[in-house]
N, C-alpha and C positions, 0 to 999 in steps of 0.2 A: 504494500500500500504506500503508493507515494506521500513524501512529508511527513508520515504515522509519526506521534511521539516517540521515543524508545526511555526509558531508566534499565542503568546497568544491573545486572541479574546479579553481580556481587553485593551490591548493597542491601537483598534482600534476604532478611535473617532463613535461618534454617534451624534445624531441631535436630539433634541427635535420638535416632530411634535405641532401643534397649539392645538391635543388633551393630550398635555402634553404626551405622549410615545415617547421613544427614539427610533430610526433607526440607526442599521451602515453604514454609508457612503458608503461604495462599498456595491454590493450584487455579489451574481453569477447568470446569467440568465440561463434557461432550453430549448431555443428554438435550437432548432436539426438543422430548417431547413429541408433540404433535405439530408443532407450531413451525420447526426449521427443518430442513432438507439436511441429508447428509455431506452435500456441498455447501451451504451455508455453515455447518459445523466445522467441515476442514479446512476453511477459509480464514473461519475466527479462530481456528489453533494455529495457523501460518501466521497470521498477523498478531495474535496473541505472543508467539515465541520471539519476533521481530520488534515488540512492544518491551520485550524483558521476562517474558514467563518463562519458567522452565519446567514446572510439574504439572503435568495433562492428566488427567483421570478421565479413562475410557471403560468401558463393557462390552461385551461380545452381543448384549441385548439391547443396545441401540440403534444396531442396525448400522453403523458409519465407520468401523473399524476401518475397512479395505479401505475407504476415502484418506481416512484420518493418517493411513502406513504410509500412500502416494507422498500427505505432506511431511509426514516426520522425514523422509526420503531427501524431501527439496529444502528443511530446516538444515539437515545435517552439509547438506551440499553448500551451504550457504556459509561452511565453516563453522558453526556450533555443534562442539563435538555430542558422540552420545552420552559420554559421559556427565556431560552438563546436565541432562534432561532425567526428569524424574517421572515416570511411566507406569503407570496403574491401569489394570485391567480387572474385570470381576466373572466370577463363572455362573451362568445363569442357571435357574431353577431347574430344569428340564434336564439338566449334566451330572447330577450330581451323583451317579451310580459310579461306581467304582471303574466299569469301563468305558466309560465315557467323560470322566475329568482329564484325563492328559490330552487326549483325541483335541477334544474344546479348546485346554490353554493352546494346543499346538498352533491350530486355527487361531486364535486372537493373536498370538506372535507372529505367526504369516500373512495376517491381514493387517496387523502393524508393520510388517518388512523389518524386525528386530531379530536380534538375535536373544537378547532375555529380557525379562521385566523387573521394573526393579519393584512392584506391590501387586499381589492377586490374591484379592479377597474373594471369599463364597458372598457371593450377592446380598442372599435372603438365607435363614437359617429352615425353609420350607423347601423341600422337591416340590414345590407348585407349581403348575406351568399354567398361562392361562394366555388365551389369543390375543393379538395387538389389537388397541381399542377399543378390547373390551367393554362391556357397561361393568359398574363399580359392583353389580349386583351378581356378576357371574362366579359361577363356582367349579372348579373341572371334577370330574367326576373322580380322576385318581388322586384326589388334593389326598394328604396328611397332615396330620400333627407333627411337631417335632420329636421325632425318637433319638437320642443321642447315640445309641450307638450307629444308626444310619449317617449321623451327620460325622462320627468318627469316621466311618469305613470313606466316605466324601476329603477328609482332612489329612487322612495316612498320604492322599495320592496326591497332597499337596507339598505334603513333608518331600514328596520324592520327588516333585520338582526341583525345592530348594537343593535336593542330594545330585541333583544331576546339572547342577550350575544354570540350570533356565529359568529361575527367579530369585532374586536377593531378599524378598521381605513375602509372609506369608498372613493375611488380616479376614478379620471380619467383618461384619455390615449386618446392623438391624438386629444385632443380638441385643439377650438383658441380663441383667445379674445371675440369676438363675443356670441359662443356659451358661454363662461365658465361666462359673464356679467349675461345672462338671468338663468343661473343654481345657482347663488349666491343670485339670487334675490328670485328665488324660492324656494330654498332648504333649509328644517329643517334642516339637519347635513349637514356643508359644507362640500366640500374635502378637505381635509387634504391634497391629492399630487395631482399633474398630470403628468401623466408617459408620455414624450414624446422625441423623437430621439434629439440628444444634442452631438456632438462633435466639436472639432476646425473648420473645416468647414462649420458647419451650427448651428450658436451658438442662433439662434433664442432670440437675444436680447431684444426686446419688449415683447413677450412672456414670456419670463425667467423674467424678470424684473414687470412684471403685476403678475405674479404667487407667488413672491415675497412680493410683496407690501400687497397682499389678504390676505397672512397667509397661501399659497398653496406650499407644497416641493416640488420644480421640479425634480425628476426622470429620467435621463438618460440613454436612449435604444441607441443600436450602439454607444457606446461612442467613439470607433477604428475608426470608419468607415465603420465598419459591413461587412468584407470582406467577410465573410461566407452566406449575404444574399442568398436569390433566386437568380437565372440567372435571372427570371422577373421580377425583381426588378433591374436589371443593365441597364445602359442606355450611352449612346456613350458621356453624358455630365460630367457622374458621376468627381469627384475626389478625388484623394484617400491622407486623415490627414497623415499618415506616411509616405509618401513621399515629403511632404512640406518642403523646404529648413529650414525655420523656427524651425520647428520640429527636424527637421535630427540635426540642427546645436545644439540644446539643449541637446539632445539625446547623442552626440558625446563629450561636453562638460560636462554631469553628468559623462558619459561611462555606460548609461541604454540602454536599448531598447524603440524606438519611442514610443511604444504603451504604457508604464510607463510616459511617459512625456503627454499624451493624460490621463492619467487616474489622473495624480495630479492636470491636470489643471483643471480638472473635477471637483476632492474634494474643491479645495482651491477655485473655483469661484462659489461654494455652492451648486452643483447641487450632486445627488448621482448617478452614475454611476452603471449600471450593465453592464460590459462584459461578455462574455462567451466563455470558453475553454475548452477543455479534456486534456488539453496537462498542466501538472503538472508544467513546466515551466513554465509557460505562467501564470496560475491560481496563482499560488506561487508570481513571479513580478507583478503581479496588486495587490495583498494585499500588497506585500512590500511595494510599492509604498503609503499607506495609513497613513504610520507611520516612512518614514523615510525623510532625508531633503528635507525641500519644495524647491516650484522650487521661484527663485527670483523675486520683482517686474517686475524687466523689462522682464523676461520670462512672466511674464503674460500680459502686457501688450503687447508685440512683438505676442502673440498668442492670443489676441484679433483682432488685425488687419490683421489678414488670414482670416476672415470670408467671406466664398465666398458663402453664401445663398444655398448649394448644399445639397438641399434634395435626401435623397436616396431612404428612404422610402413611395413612392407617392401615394400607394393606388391605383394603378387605379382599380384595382377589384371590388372596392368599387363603382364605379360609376353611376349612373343610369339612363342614355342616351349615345347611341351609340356613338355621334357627340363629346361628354364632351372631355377633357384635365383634366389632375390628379390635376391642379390646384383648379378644382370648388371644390373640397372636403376642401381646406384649408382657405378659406374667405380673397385669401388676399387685396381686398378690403376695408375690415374692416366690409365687409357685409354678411350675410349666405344666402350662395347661394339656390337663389329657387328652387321649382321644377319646 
C-alpha cells in the first residue's frame, strides 16, 4: 500500500512464553466472519506486516489459509525474515480424532507455505462440527460433551508435532478451569496459552488469573467487543466496550479512539490481544496503541470495575442436546458439564 504508515516491529514489547519464546503483544486476527473475502483478509495481513505486525493468528476454519501462505510468501520476499513472524494456527472441531490431527496441521502448514508454526491450538474443546452459516439454533446430530480423555487422545498428536520440530508452542482456546485442571494433570507438554474472548466487559477474572498462576499466556479474541461477529452470535443482552461511559471518558481524555483505550488495557493487564481490521486506520491505532503512553492506574483500575460478565461468544452451535442453554458448554459451576 502506497505511503501506509509503518512503526518499527522492534519497539513493540513481547512476552516471554513459559517455553522460553517471545510473542508480540498484539497480533492481527484472520477471521473474515461473514462480512470479508479471503482476499480482503490477505490483503490486510500484507499491509498489516508492512505497517509493523508480526504475529498473524490464522485457523484452518476460516476458510483463507491458502490466501493468507501466497502472502506470508511475498512478506518474507520483501526481506522480513521468518523468523520475525509469529504464526498461529488452530485445529478445527471436525479433526480432532486421533487420525486426523497431523493430516489437518499438515494442511494448515501447506496452505501457509511454512515450514513450522510457531502456536497450534485445538480451536474449541468440543468435536462439534456444524455447517458454515449456520443458524445459532443448529445442533449436529454427532455433537458431544467434552470427554477428557477424547480430548487427550486429540492432544498426544499435538505433543508429537512439537517432537517432530513442526510447531514451537502447543495452546488452547475456549477452555475453563475445570477442563484446563484435568489437561495439566495429564499433559506431557503443557500449554503455553489459552486463546480465549477477553475484553473490558467480560474480563473473565478467575480464568485470567488461574491461566496466570499455571505458567498459561492468556490470549485475547474480541478484545473490541467483536463488533464484526456473526449476526448468530448477537443477542438482545449483548453490550457493547466502546460505548461505556468509562471508556468514552478515557478515550476523550487521551483524544484516541475507544477501541485504542480497549487494546492498552488489554496489553498493560497482561493479556495479548488480537483484533482484527482491513481498515488501515484502524490496524495502524491498535499497534500504536502498543508503544505509546500507557493508560494510568486509575484508568485501569476504573476499567476493571465495568466488568459486566457479557459473553458474546457463547457457542451455542457447539451444543449437544436440543433443550441445553450456551451456558452448559462453559462449566460455570466449577463442574464439566455431563452428557
Amino acid at each position: 500500500m502506497a505511503n501506509q504508515k509503518q512503526i518499527n516491529p522492534n519497539l513493540v514489547p513481547k512476552v516471554k512464553l513459559a517455553t522460553g519464546d517471545n510473542i508480540p503483544v498484539i497480533g492481527i486476527g484472520t477471521f473474515g466472519s461473514d462480512k470479508y473475502s479471503p482476499t480482503q483478509v490477505s490483503d490486510a495481513v500484507f499491509n498489516a506486516a508492512m505497517a509493523g505486525y508480526r504475529h498473524f493468528d490464522c485457523a484452518s476454519v476460516y476458510g483463507n489459509e491458502a490466501q493468507i501462505g501466497k502472502v506470508f510468501a511475498k512478506i518474507i520476499a520483501t526481506g522480513i525474515s521468518r523468523k520475525e513472524l509469529w504464526i498461529t494456527s488452530k485445529l478445527w472441531n471436525d479433526k480432532h480424532s486421533e487420525a486426523d490431527v497431523i493430516p489437518s496441521f499438515k494442511k494448515s502448514l501447506n496452505d501457509l507455505g511454512l515450514e513450522y508454526l510457531d502456536l497450534y491450538l485445538i480451536h474449541w474443546p468440543f468435536p462439534n462440527f456444524h455447517a458454515p452459516g449456520c443458524d445459532v439454533s443448529s445442533r449436529s446430530a454427532d455433537a458431544k460433551p467434552y470427554i477428557h480423555e477424547n480430548y487427550m487422545k486429540t492432544w498426544r498428536q499435538l505433543e508429537k508435532l512439537v517432537d517432530m520440530g513442526l510447531v514451537r508452542n502447543i495452546g488452547t482456546s475456549n477452555m475453563t478451569i475445570p477442563k484446563l485442571e484435568l489437561l495439566l494433570r495429564d499433559a506431557r507438554i503443557k500449554p503455553a496459552v489459552n486463546e480465549m474472548e477477553l475484553h473490558p466487559h467480560f474480563q473473565q477474572p478467575e480464568l485470567f488469573a488461574y491461566c496466570v498462576s499455571k505458567g498459561i499466556q492468556p490470549i485475547g479474541y474480541s478484545p473490541l467487543g467483536s463488533p464484526s461477529r456473526p449476526e448468530r452470535d448477537k443477542t438482545p443482552d449483548d453490550t457493547i466496550d466502546m460505548d461505556d461511559p468509562v471508556i468514552i471518558n478515557i478515550a476523550q481524555r487521551l483524544k484516541i479512539h475507544p477501541a485504542v483505550v480497549c487494546i492498552k488495557w488489554a496489553v498493560q493487564r497482561g493479556q495479548i490481544p488480537i483484533p482484527f481490521s482491513v481498515k488501515e486506520s484502524q490496524y495502524m491505532a491498535n499497534l500504536e496503541a502498543v508503544i505509546s503512553e500507557p493508560l494510568t492506574k486509575d484508568d485501569m483500575n476504573a476499567i476493571a470495575g465495568i466488568d459486566k460478565k457479557c459473553r458474546l461468544i457463547k457457542g451455542q452451535v457447539f451444543l449437544w442436546k436440543e433443550n441445553q442453554t450456551w451456558e452448559a458448554l462453559w462449566d460455570l459451576d466449577g463442574k464439566i458439564t455431563p452428557a
